[in-house]
KEZA-634618 format. One record per residue (C-alpha): residue in three letters; x, y, z. Coordinates in steps of 0.05 Angstrom, whole numbers, padded with zeros to 5 digits, always signed. Layout:
// residues N
ALAXYZ;...
END
This chain:
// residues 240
UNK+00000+00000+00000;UNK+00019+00069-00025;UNK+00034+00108+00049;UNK+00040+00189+00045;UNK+00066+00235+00099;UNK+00056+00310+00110;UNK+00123+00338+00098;UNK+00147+00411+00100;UNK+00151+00445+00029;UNK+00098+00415-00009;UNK+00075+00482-00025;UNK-00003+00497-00014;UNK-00051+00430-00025;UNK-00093+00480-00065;UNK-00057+00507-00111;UNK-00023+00435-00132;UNK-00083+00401-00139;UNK-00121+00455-00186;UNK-00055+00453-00224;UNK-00067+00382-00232;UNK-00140+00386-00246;UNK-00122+00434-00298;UNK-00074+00384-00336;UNK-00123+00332-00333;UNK-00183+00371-00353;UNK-00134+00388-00415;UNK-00108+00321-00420;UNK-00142+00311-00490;UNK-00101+00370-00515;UNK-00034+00364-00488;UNK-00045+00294-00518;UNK-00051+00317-00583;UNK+00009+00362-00572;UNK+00058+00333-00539;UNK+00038+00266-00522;UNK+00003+00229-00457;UNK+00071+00204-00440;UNK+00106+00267-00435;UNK+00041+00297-00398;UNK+00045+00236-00359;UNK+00112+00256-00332;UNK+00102+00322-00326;UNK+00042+00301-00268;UNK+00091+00252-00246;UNK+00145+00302-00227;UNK+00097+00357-00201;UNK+00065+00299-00158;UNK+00124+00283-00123;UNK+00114+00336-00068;UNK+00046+00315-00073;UNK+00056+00244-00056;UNK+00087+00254+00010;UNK+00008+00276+00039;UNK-00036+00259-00016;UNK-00032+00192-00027;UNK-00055+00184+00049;UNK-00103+00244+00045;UNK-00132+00224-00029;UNK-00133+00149-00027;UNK-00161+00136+00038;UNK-00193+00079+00068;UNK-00241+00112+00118;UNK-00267+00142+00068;UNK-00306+00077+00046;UNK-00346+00095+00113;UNK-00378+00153+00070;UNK-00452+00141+00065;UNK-00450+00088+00108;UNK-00517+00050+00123;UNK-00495-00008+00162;UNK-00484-00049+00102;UNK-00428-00101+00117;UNK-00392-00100+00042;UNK-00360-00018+00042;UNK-00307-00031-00016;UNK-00309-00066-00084;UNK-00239-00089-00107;UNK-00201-00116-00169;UNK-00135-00124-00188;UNK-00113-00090-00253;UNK-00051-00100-00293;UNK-00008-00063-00335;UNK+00047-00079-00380;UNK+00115-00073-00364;UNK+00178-00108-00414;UNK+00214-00140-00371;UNK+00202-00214-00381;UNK+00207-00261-00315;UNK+00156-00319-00300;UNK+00142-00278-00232;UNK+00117-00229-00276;UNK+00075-00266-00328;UNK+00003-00231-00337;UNK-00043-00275-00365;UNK-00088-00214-00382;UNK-00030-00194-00430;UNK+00006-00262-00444;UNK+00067-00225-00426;UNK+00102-00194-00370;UNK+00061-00139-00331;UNK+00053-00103-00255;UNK-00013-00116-00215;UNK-00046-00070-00174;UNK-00103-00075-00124;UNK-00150-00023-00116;UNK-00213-00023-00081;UNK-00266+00036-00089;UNK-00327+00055-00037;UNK-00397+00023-00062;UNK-00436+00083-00038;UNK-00383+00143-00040;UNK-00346+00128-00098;UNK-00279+00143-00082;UNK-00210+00108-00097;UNK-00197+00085-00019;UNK-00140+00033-00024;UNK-00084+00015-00077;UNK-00035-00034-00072;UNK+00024-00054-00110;UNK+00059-00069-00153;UNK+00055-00147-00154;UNK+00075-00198-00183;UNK+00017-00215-00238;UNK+00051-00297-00254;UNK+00061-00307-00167;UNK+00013-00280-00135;UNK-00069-00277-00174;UNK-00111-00221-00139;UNK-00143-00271-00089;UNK-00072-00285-00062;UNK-00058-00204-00061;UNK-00130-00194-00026;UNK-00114-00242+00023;UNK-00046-00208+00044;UNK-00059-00139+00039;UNK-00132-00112+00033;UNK-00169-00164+00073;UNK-00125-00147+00140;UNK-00151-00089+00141;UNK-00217-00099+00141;UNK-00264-00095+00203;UNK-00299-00154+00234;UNK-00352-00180+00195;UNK-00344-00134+00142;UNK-00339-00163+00073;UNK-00329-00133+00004;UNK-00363-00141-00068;UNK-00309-00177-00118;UNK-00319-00224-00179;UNK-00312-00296-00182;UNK-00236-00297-00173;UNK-00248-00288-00105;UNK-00296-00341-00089;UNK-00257-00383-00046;UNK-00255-00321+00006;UNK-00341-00330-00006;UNK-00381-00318+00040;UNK-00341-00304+00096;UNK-00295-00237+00076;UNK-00324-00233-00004;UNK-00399-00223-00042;UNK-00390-00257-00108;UNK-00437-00291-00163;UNK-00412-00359-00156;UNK-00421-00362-00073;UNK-00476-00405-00063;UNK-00495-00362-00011;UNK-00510-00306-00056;UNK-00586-00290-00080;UNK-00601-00288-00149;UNK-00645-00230-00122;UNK-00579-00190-00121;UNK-00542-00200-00182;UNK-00565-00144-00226;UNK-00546-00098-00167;UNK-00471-00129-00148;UNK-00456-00128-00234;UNK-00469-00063-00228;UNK-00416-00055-00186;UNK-00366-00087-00208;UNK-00384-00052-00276;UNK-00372+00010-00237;UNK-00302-00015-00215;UNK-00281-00029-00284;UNK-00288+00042-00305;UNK-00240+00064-00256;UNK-00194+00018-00280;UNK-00204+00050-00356;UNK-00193+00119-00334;UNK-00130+00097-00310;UNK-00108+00067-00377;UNK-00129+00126-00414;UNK-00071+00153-00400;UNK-00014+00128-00438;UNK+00043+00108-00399;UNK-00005+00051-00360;UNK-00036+00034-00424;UNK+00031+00016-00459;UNK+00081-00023-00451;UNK+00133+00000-00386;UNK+00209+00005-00405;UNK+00237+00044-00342;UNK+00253+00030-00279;UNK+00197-00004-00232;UNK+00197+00046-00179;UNK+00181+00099-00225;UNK+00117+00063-00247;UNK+00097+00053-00180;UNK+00109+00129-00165;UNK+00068+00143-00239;UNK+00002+00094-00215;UNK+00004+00131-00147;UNK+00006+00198-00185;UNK-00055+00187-00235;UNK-00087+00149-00179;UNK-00094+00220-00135;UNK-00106+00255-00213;UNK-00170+00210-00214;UNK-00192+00219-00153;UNK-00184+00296-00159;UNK-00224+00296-00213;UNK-00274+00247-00183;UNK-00288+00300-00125;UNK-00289+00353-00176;UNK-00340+00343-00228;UNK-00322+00271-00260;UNK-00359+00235-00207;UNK-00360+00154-00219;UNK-00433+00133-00242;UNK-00483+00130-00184;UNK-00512+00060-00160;UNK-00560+00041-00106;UNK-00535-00017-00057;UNK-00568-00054+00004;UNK-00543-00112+00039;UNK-00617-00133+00060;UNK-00656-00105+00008;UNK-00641-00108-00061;UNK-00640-00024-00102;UNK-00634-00029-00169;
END
């Protein structure tokens, strides 16, 4: 997991995130200009002051409390991958049939915010039920489960809601696929951007730095106008 600090000159949290907003609300435009990658970087570099509070003050995991109505799944989560050239067996993603980096990220059912990344991993040793199971799911309360897809089912029903539980209602699937279809989309406004849509050729740390980067960008512009799309969720009774 991605931890940030408040350190001294970060300059104001303001002013660096409306600079940020501003890229991204141009991003279509410095694409056609001078490429995602380079604007990519350019948010990369600027974030680096950022990252020392924002990553903990952006991507936070209370923050799947928003809304709360006693429901005992808070989070969906999903591991995404990205490609990276490199080529280990460690690394295999069998999403890409090549080497790649896998990140978890889970995102609040009823507030809609990014509240936990995680990564990167190993896509070929470690599949995102073996990542949930060592990093999100000891975090979680007790009782409290989370809404996933079938690649979780062996954690079902105790810590996951997914279709293939046996304990879960047909009553509920048009609401849970919902969801997850919500989740997905966050994981496509992360590839729009270039550098985690192709393939990876530098040096790991930096992509880790580059995910945590667009990760806050995203979440900026979630609270700022690009909110995810809205669905209803209930534990006991089923909202469509």
């Amino acid at each position: 997991m991605f931890n940030g600090r408040r350190d001294q000159g970060c300059g104001r949290p303001q002013d660096i995130e409306e600079i940020c907003l501003a890229a991204h609300r141009s991003h279509g435009f410095l694409g056609a200009t001078c490429g995602k990658f380079l604007v990519t970087y350019l948010l990369f570099y600027l974030l680096l002051d950022l990252n020392r509070f924002s990553i903990s003050q952006k991507i936070v995991l209370e923050n799947r409390f928003k809304n709360d109505k006693g429901n005992d799944c808070l989070l969906s989560v999903d591991g995404t991958d990205f490609q990276r050239s490199k080529t280990s067996k460690d690394w295999f993603s069998y999403k890409f049939r090549r080497s790649g980096l896998r990140y978890e990220v889970a995102t609040s059912i009823l507030g809609g915010d990014i509240c936990w990344i995680c990564g990167p991993w190993k896509p070929g040793k470690y599949n995102d039920l073996d990542i949930f199971r060592e990093a999100l799911a000891t975090w979680l309360e007790p009782n409290e489960r989370v809404e996933a897809d079938d690649g979780y089912a062996a954690e079902a029903p105790l810590r996951v809601k997914c279709p293939a539980s046996i304990a879960e209602p047909v009553e509920r699937a048009a609401m849970t696929q919902r969801v997850r279809s919500r989740h997905e989309t966050v994981n496509k406004r992360f590839k729009q951007w270039g550098i985690l849509r192709q393939v990876f050729r530098h040096d790991l740390a930096n992509h880790r730095n580059v995910f945590a980067a667009i990760c806050v960008v995203t979440q900026l512009a979630i609270e700022n106008g690009e909110p995810l799309f809205e669905v209803h969720y209930d534990d006991d009774n089923v909202s469509l």
